[in-house]
ROFIRO-304610 format. One record per residue (C-alpha): residue number from 1; x negated, y, z negated. Coordinates in steps of 0.02 Angstrom, whole numbers, padded with zeros to 5 digits. Example, Ala and Ser with C-alpha at 12.3 -4.5 7.8 and 13.67 -1.06 7.14 Angstrom:
2
(site 1,(-00615,-00225,-00390))
(site 2,(-00684,-00053,-00357))
END
This chain:
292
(site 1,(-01466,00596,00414))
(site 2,(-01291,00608,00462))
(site 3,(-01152,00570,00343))
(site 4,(-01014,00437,00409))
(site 5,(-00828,00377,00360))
(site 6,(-00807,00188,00379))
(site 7,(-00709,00060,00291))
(site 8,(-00807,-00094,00189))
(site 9,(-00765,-00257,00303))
(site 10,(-00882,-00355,00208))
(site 11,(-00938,-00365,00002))
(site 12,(-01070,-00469,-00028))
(site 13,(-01104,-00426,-00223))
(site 14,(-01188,-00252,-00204))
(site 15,(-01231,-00281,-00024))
(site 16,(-01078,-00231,00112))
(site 17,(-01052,-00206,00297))
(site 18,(-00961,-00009,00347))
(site 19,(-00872,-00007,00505))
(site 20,(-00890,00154,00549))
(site 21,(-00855,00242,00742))
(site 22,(-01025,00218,00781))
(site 23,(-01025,00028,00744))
(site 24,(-01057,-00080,00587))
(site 25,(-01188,-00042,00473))
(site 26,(-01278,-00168,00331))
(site 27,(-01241,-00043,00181))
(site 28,(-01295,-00041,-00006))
(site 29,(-01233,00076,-00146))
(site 30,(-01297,00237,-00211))
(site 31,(-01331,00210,-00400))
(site 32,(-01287,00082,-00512))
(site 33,(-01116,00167,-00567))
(site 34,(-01025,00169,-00390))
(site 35,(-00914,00026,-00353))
(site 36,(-00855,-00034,-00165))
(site 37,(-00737,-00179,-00117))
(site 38,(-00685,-00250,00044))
(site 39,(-00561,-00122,00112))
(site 40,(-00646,00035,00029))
(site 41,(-00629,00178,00151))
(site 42,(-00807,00270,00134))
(site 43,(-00939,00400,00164))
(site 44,(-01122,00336,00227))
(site 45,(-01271,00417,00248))
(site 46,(-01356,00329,00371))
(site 47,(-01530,00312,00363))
(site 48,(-01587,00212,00536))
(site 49,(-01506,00046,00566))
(site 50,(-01450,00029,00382))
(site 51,(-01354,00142,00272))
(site 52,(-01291,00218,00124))
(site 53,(-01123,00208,00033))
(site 54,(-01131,00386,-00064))
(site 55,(-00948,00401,-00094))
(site 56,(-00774,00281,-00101))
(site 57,(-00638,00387,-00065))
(site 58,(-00472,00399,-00146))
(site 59,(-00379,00217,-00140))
(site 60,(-00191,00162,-00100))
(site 61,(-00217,00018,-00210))
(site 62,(-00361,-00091,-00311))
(site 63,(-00328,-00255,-00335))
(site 64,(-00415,-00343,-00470))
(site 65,(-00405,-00481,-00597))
(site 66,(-00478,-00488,-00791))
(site 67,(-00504,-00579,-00915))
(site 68,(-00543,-00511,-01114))
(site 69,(-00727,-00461,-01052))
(site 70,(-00725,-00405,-00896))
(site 71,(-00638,-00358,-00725))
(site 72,(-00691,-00412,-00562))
(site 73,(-00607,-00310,-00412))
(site 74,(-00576,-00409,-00278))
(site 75,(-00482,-00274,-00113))
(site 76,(-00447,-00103,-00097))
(site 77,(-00304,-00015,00013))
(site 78,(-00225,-00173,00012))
(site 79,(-00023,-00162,00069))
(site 80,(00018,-00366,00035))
(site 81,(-00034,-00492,-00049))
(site 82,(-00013,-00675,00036))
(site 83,(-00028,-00843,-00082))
(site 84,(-00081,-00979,00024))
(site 85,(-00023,-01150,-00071))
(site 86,(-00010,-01310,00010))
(site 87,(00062,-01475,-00067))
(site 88,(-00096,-01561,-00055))
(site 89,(-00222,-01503,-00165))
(site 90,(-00087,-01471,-00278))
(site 91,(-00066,-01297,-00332))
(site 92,(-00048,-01205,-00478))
(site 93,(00128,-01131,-00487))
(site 94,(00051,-01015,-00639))
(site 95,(-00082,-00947,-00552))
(site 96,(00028,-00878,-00406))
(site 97,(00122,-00812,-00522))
(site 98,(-00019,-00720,-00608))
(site 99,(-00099,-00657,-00415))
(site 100,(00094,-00586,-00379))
(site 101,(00092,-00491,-00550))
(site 102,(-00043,-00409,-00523))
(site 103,(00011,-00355,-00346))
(site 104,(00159,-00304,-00424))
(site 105,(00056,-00203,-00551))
(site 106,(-00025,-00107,-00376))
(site 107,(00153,-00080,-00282))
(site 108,(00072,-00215,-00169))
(site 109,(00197,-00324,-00064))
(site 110,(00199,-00518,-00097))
(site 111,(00219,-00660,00021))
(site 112,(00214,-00851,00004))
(site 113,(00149,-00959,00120))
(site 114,(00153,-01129,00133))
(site 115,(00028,-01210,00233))
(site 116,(-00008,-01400,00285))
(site 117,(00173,-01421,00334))
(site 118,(00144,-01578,00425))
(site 119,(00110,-01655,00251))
(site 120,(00252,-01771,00172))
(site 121,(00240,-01699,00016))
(site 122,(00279,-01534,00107))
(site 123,(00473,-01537,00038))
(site 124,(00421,-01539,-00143))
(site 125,(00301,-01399,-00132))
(site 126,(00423,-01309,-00070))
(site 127,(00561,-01348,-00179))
(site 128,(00449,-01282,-00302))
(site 129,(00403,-01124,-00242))
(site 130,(00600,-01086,-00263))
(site 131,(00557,-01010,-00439))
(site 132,(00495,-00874,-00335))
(site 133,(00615,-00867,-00150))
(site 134,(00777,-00849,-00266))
(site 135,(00705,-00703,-00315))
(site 136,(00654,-00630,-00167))
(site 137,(00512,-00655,-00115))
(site 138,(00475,-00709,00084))
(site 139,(00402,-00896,00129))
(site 140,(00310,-00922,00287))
(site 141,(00298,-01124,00312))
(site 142,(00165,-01168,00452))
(site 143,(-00003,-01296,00486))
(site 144,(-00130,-01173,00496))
(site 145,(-00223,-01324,00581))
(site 146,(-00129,-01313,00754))
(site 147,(-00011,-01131,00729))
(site 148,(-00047,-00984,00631))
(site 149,(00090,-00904,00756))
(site 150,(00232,-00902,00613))
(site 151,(00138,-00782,00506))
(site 152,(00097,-00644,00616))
(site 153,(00247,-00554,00595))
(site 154,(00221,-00544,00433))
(site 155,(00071,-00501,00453))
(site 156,(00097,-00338,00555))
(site 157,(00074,-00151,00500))
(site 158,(-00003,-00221,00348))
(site 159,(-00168,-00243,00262))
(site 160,(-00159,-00407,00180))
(site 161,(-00263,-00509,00068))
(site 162,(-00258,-00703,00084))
(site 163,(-00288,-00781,-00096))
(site 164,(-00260,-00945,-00168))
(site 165,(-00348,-01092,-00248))
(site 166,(-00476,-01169,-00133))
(site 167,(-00440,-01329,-00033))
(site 168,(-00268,-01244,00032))
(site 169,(-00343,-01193,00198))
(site 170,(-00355,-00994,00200))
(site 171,(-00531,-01036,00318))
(site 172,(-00430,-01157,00436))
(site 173,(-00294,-01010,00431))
(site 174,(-00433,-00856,00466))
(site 175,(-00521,-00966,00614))
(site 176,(-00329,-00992,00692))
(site 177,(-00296,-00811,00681))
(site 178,(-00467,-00740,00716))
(site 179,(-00546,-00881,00843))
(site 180,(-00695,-00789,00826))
(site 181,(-00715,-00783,00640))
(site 182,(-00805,-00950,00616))
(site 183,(-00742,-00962,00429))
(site 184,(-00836,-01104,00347))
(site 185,(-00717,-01258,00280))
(site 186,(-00718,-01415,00193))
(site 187,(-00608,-01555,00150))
(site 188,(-00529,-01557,-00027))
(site 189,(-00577,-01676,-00150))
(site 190,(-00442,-01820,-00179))
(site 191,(-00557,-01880,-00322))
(site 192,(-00531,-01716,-00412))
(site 193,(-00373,-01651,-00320))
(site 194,(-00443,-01482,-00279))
(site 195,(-00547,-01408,-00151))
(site 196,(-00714,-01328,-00145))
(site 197,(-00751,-01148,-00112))
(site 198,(-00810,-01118,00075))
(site 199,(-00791,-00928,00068))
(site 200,(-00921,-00836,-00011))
(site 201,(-00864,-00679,00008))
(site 202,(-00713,-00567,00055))
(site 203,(-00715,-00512,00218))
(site 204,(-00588,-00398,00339))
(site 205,(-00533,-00459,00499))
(site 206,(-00436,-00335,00614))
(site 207,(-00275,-00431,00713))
(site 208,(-00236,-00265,00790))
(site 209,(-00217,-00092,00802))
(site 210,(-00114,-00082,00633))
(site 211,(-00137,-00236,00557))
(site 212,(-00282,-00324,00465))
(site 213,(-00325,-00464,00354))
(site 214,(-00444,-00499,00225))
(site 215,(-00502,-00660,00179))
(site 216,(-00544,-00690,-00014))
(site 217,(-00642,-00822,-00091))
(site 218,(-00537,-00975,-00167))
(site 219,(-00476,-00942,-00342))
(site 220,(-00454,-01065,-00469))
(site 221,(-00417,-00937,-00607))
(site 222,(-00338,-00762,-00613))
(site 223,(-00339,-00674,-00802))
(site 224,(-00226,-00527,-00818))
(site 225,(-00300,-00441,-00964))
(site 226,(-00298,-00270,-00882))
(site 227,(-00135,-00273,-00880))
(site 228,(-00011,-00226,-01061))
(site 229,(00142,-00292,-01119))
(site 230,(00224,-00155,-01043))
(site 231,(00159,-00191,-00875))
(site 232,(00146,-00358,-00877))
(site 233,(00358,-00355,-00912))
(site 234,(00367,-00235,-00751))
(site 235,(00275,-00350,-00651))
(site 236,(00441,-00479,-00662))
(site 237,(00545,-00407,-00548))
(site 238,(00700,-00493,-00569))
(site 239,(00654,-00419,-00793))
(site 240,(00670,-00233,-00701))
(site 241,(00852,-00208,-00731))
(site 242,(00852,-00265,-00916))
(site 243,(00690,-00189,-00997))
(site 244,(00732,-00038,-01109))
(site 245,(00908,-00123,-01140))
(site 246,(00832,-00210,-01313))
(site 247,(00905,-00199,-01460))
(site 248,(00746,-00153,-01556))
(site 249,(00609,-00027,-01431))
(site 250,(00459,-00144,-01490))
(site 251,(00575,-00322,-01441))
(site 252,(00427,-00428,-01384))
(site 253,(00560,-00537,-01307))
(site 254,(00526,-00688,-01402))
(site 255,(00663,-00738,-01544))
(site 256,(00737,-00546,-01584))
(site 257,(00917,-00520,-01593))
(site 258,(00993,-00398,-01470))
(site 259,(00857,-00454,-01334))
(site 260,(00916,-00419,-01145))
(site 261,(00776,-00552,-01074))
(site 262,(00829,-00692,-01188))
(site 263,(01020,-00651,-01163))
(site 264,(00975,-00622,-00957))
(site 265,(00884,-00798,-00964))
(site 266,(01030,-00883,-01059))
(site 267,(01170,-00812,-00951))
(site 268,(01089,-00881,-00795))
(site 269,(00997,-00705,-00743))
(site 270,(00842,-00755,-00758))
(site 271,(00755,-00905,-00737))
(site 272,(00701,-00974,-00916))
(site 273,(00535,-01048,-00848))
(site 274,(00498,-00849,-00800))
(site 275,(00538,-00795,-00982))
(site 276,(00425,-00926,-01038))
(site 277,(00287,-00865,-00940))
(site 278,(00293,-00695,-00984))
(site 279,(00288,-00754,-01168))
(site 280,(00137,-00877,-01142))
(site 281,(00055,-00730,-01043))
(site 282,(00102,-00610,-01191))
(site 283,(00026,-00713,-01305))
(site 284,(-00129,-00756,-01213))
(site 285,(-00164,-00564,-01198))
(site 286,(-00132,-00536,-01396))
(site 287,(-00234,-00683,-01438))
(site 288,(-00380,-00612,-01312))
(site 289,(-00376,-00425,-01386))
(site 290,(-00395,-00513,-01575))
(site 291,(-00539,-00573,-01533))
(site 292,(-00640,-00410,-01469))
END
């Protein structure tokens, strides 16, 4: 039985689907200890139309959320992250905030996009999403319905992940780009203001020779336990130039004298509302770890 490099395409629990140079192959794992995501380069031991995943080899990047029990990893290899929010369901400024510091924790590349643009409400979704442009980080505005055409450029030389809360139209966005992908979707709830989770599992799509996409299931929580103070401060970019700068080495940046966040956030620097964050995030994190 011949052994094979392939990349995971599909991760259906412990079940996956290798693309390998002799064609896909239904996979399972070897052992209870090895663990494979979407994006996972590889090696298979075939064993006749079916095969083996023996081995994951080194990764780029793992992208994964947590909460204080457990982590759930969700792509490998990935280059950029892109938050799909749309102003109808309305989103959850919070939890794109969370999905971009964990990129941030991988060296992963962020983007914003902002889908259902025909929408009235459009204007205000992405007034809000400013917290984030000022500070660098690209918005793609398009109706996934009719044009995904604004986002390919973006979208080239890069493995991506589309993530978001459900109900903001990744599917409608995958069938657009990938006609062939057949991505199960469903109206949003008005009732409940949300939407309901069509995808059931993640899945790669290739757009061309250097580019791919994987498609995630809808989120509507992402915990960041994984990550530590330390690392959770690095993951605000704009914090970068000020961390170390504290008066006292332990500041936890909440009411200490001599603190370069608080005095960044006063002066204009930073945005308050990001301060804030980090602290409620800080504090979630210490609360969590008391209670192991």
């Amino acid at each position: 039985m011949a052994v094979l490099t392939g990349q995971v395409v599909a991760a259906f629990s412990r079940r996956f689907i290798v693309a390998t140079a002799a064609g896909e192959l239904p996979c399972q794992v070897k052992g209870r200890h090895l663990r494979a995501v979407c994006g996972d380069r590889v090696e298979v031991r075939r064993d006749g139309n079916a095969g083996v995943i023996e081995a994951v080899l080194p990764r780029a990047s793992l992208l994964y959320r947590s909460d204080a029990f457990k982590s759930k990893a969700i792509a490998a290899n990935v280059t950029q992250l892109a938050v799909v929010v749309a102003a109808r369901p309305s989103f959850s400024m919070e939890l794109v905030q969370r999905c971009i510091l964990a990129a941030e924790d991988q060296g992963i590349a962020s983007l914003l996009v902002l889908n259902k643009a025909d929408l009235p409400e459009t204007p205000v979704a992405r007034a809000r999403l400013d917290l984030l442009t000022r500070i660098g980080y690209p918005l793609v505005i398009l109706s996934a319905l009719s044009d995904a055409t604004p986002l390919k450029p973006a979208l080239h030389g890069h493995t991506t992940l589309l993530i978001g809360q459900s109900g903001m139209g990744k599917s409608t966005l995958i069938n657009t780009l990938f006609p062939g992908a057949e991505a199960v979707t469903a109206e949003y709830s008005e009732a409940l203001d949300s939407g309901r989770h069509t995808t059931t599992h993640t899945r790669l799509h290739r757009l061309d020779a250097v580019s791919t996409v994987i498609d995630s299931p809808g989120l509507q929580e992402f915990a960041l336990q994984h990550l530590d103070a330390g690392a959770l401060a690095h993951g605000f970019v704009e914090f970068r130039p000020f961390l170390g700068q504290c008066r006292f080495r332990d500041c936890k940046h909440e009411t200490e004298p001599g603190c370069r966040l608080q005095e960044a956030a006063a002066a204009g620097a930073i945005d308050p509302a990001r301060l804030q964050l980090f602290q409620t995030l800080r504090r979630l994190q210490q609360n969590a770890a008391q209670r192991l």
